[in-house]
N, C-alpha and C positions, 0 to 999 in steps of 0.2 A: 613450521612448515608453511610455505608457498605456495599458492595456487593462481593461475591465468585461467582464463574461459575464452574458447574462440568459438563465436558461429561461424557456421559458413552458409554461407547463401544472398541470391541476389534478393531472394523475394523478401527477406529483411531490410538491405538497403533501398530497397525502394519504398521501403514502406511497408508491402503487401501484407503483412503479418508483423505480430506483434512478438517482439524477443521476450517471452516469458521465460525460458529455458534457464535461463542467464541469474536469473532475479529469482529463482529457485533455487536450481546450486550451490549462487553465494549463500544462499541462510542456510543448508544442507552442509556444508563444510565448514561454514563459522559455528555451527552449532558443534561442532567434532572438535573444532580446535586447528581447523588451515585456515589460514589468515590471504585471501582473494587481495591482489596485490594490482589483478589488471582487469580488466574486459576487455571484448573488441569483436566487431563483428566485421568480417573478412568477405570480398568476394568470391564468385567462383572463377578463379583464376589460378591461375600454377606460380605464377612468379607471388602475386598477390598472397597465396597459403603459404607458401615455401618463406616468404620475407618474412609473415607474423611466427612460423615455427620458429625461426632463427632469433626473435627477436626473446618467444616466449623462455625459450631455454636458458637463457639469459637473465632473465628473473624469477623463474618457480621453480618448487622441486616436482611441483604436478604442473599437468597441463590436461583440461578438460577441452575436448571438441565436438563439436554435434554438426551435424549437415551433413549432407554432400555422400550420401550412401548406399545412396540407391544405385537399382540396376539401370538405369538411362544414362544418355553420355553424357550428360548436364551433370551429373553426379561424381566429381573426377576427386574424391578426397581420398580414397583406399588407394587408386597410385599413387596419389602427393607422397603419401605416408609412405608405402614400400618405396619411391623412390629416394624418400628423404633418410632412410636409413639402409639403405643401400641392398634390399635382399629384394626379391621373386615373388609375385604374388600365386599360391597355388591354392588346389581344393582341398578342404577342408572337409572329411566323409561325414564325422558328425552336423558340420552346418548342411551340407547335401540332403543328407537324411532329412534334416528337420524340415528343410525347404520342402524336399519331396511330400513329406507330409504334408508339410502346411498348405499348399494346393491340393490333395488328393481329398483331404479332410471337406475341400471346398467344390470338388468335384469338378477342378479344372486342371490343365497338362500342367505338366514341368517343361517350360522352353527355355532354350537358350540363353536368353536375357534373364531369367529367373536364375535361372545355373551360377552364374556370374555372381548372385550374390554369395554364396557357397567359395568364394574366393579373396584371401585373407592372405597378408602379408608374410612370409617365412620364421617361422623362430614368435610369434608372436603367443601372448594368451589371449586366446578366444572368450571374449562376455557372450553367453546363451542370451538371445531374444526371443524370452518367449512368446511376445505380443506380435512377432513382425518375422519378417525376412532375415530382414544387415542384421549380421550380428556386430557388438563390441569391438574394438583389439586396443589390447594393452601392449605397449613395448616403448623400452628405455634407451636412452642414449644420452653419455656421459654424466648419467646420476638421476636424471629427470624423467619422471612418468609422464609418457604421453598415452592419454585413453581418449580412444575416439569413439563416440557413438550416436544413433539415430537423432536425427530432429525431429523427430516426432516424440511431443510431449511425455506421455507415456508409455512408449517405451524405453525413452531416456532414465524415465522414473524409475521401474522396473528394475532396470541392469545397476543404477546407482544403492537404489536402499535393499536390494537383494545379492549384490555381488559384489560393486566398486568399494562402500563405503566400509562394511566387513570387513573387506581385504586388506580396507589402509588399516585401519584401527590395528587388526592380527600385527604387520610388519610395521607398523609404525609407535614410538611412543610421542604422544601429542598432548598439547597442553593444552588447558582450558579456554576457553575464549566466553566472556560474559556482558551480557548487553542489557539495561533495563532504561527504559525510555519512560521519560515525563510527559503529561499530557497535560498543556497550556491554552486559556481562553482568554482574550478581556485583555492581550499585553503586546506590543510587537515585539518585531526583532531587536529589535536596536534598543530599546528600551529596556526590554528583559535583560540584554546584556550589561547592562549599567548598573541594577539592580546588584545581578550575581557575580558581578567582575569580582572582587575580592575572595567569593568562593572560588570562583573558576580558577583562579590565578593558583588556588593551593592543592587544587585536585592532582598535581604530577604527583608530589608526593605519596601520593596511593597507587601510581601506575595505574589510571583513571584519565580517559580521553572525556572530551564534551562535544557533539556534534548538535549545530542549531539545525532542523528541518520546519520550515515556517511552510504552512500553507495556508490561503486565505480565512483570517479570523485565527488562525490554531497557530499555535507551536511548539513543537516537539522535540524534547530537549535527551536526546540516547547518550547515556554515560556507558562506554567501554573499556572494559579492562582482560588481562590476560595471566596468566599463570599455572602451575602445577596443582594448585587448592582449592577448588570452585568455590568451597565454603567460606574459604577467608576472602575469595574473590567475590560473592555474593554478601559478606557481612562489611565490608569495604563500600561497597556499594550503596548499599540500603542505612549506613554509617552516613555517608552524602547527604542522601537523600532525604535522613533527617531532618539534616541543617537546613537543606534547601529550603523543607517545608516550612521553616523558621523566617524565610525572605521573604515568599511568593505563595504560599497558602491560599493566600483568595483566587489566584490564577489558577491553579491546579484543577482539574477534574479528572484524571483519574491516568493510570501506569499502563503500559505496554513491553509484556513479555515475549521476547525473540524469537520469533519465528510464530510465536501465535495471532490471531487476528486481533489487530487495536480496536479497543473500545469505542465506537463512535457517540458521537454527545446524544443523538440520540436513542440510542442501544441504551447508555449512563439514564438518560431518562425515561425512558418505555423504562426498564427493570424497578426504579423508585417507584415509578405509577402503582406499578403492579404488586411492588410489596406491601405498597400503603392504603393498594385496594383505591385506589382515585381514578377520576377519567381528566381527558382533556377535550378542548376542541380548540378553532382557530381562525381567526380572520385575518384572512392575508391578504394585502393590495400589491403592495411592490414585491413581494416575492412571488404571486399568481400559484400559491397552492404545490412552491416547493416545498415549505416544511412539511405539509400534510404528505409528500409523496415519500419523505424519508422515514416517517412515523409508518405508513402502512407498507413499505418494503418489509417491516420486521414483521416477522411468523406471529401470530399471536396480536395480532396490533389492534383486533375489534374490543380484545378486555378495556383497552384503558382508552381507545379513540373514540367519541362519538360523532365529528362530524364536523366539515370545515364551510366555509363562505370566502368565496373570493372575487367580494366588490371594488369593482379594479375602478371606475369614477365614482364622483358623488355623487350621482342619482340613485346607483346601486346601492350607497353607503347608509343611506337615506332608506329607502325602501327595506335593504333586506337586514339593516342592523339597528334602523331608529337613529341615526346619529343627526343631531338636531343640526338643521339647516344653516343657524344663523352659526355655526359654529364654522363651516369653510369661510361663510362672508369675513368674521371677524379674524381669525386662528390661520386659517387653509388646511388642505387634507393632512397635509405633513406636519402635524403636530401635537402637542402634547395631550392637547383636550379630547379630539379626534382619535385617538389611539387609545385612549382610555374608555370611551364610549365603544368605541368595536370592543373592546376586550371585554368590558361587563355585558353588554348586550348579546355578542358569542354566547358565554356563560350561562346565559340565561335561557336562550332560544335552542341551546343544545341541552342544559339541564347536566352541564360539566362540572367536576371542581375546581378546573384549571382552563383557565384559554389564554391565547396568544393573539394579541394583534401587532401587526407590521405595516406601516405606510410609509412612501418616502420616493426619492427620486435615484430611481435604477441610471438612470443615463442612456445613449449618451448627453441627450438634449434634456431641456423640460428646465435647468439650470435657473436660478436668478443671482444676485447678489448676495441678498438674504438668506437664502436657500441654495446654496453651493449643487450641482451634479454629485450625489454621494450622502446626501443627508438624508439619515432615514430615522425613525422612531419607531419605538417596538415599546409593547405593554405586556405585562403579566397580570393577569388578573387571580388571586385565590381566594379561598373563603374568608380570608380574614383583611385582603388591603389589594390595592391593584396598584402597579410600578410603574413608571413610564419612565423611557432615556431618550436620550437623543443620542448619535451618533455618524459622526462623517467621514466614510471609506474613499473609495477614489472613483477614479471617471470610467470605469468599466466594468460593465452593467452587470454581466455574470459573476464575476467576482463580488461586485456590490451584493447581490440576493444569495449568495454562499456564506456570504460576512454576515449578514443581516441573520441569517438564519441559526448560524451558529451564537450569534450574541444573544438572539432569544433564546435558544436552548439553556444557554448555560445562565440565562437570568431564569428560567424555569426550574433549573435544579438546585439555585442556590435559595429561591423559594420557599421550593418543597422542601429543602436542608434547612429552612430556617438562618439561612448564612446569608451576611451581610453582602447587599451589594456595590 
C-alpha cells in the first residue's frame, strides 16, 4: 500500500508554522506497513488543491490531508473535495449536534459560521472529532482513499490512531515495514561509505535498503526492509548488523528504533554516569557551556553533573582553572597542554570523576596558518589517565561547537567503556 500526505495551507509555505503533522503520519503508517511514496505541502487555492489531488491519485492507494477546514472562507478544502468528486456538500445531524454541544458546553451560541462546520460532502464517512468542530471525511474515487482531516495537531492525532488507522488495518491486508538505524560518531560520510561499500553492495539480497542521514559530527545509518514476517524481517536486520559491527565498531554508540526517540550521545552518557554511580563536570572555552546545557536539559542531571566553568580568554583560563601562563606563550590556548590542564584542574575544583575540556577556534575569524578556522582540542580527563585530541571541522562556527561537542561525548563514553579511542 501507498500513501501521499497533503497540507494545505499558506501559513506553512510561508513558513509561519512548522509542518510537524507530515513527519508524524509518515512514522504512523510506516509503522502499519503503508509505504509514504510522496509529501507536499499545497496552497490554499482551488486550482493549486484540485492539481495535487489529480496528481496524488496517480500514485497512492491513500491519500491523507489536513488544513483547510475550518468555518472561515480562507478554509476552502471541504468544497475542493465535494467538488472534486462531484456530489453536494449537506448537514450532517450527528456533526450539528456535536457542534451544538461543543458550544453550549462552552456557554457560547451556535451561529452560522459554526453551522457550516456541520457540512460534509454527500455519500461520505464521517471521522468524529472529538477535540474540535471539522469533522474527518473519508471518500474514494477509482480505488484511492482520500481522508481529509483538521491541521490542528491533535485533533489530527485523535481521528488517525482512534478511527483512521483501525479502519485500514480491519479492510486492509498490509505488510510489515521495518526500520532499525545505526548510530555513528568519529567517521563521516564519505568515509563510512568506503569502509562498508562491500557490505552495502550485498544488502539487496536481503531486501534491505541503506539510507546515510549525516548530521554534524553524527551519522546515521537506517537499514529498511519490508515483508509479510516481521520476525524474519527483524532477524535479517540485526543478521546485518552483526557484520556491520564487525567494520565500524569503534564508531557505533548506540541503535534507534522506529518511531521511538533516538538515543542522543548525551542521554548514552548521563545513563553510564549513573549506572556507575560517577559525576562529571566541564571546561568549555570554544563551546561557551554548550555541552553543560545538553547535560542539564536531561531530568535527573544534578546525580551525575557537578558543575561547569567557561573561561572563554586566558586570563580566565589562568585565574579560574590554574592553567600555567607560560603555557599560551609557548603552546597557545588551542592546544594540547592547555586542554589538559582545564581538564584535571575542572576535576579537581569540582571534586568530579570525569571532566571535559574544549578549546579551539569556533570561526568564522581568529584563523591562522598553523591553526586553521575549525581546530579544536578536547580532553577527557578520568581517574585513571586524561586524553587529549585535536580535531579540524569546517569554517562554521555553530556547526564547529555541535562537532566539538559531540566528539567529547563520545571520547567520554569510550572512556568510561574502557574502549579504545
Amino acid at each position: 500500500m501507498r500513501a501521499e500526505i497533503l497540507t494545505i495551507g499558506d501559513e506553512i509555505l510561508i513558513g509561519q508554522i512548522t509542518n510537524t503533522n507530515s513527519v508524524w503520519m509518515a512514522q504512523q503508517l510506516n509503522l502499519m506497513g503503508i509505504k509514504v511514496v510522496h509529501m507536499a505541502s499545497v496552497s490554499d487555492d482551488k486550482v493549486a488543491i484540485t492539481k495535487a489531488f489529480e496528481a496524488a491519485e496517480q500514485r497512492a492507494d491513500f491519500v491523507f490531508i489536513t488544513g483547510g477546514l475550518g468555518p472561515t472562507k480562507d478554509d476552502i478544502t471541504k468544497k475542493i473535495v465535494a467538488e472534486y468528486f462531484n456530489v453536494n456538500l449537506q448537514i450532517d445531524e450527528k456533526v450539528l449536534a456535536h457542534v451544538r454541544s461543543f458550544f453550549e458546553k462552552r456557554g457560547k451560541e451556535l451561529n452560522e459560521i459554526n453551522r457550516l462546520q456541520a457540512m460534509v460532502p454527500k455519500g461520505c464517512f464521517v471521522i468524529h472529532n472529538k477535540s474540535g468542530t471539522a469533522p474527518g471525511m473519508w471518500m474514494k474515487k477509482n480505488g484511492v482513499n482520500f481522508i481529509s482531516m483538521p491541521g490542528v495537531p491533535y485533533e489530527m492525532k485523535d481521528m488517525m490512531m482512534e478511527v483512521i488507522l483501525p479502519k485500514i488495518k480491519v479492510e486492509n491486508k498490509l505488510p510489515f515495514i521495518f526500520h532499525k538505524t545505526v548510530l555513528t560518531q568519529g567517521v563521516g560520510e564519505s568515509a563510512l561509505a568506503e569502509i562498508i561499500e562491500s557490505w552495502e553492495d550485498n544488502l539487496h539480497k536481503k531486501n534491505i535498503k541503506l539510507a546515510y542521514l549525516p548530521q554534524p559530527g553524527i551519522v546515521r545509518l537506517r537499514l529498511s526492509t519490508f515483508g509479510d514476517k516481521l520476525n524474519v524481517l527483524k532477524e535479517n536486520v540485526e543478521n546485518e548488523i552483526s557484520i556491520l559491527k564487525t567494520l565500524i565498531s569503534k564508531f557505533i554508540y548506540g541503535y534507534e528504533e522506529y518511531g521511538e526517540e533516538p538515543p542522543t550521545l548525551q542521554k548514552v552518557v548521563s545513563d553510564l554516569l549513573r549506572e556507575k554511580q560517577k559525576t562529571i563536570s566541564l571546561a568549555e572555552s570554544c563551546t561557551g557551556g554548550f555541552i553543560s546545557s545538553l547535560f542539564t536539559a536531561i531530568p535527573g542531571s544534578s546525580e551525575i553533573f557537578k558543575g561547569a566553568v567557561v573561561p572563554y580568554n586566558n586570563d580566565a583560563k589562568n585565574k579560574l582553572l590554574q592553567v600555567d601562563k607560560i603555557i599560551f606563550e609557548k603552546f597557545g590556548a588551542v592546544s594540547n597542554d592547555c586542554v589538559i590542564q582545564m581538564a584535571e584542574h575542572s576535576k579537581i575544583k569540582f571534586n568530579s570523576d570525569y571532566s571535559i575540556s574544549t578549546s579551539g577556534i569556533a570561526g568564522p575569524t581568529g584563523g591562522t596558518a598553523e591553526k586553521p578556522v575549525g581546530t579544536v582540542w578536547v580532553a577527557v580527563s578520568s581517574p585513571e589517565k586524561t586524553i587529549a585530541l585535536k580535531f579540524i571541522f569546517g569554517d562554521d562556527r555553530l556547526r564547529n561547537i555541535q562537532m566539538t561537542a559531540n566528539a567529547a561525548l563520545n571520547m567520554l563514553r569510550k572512556i568510561i567503556l574502557k574502549e579504545e579511542i
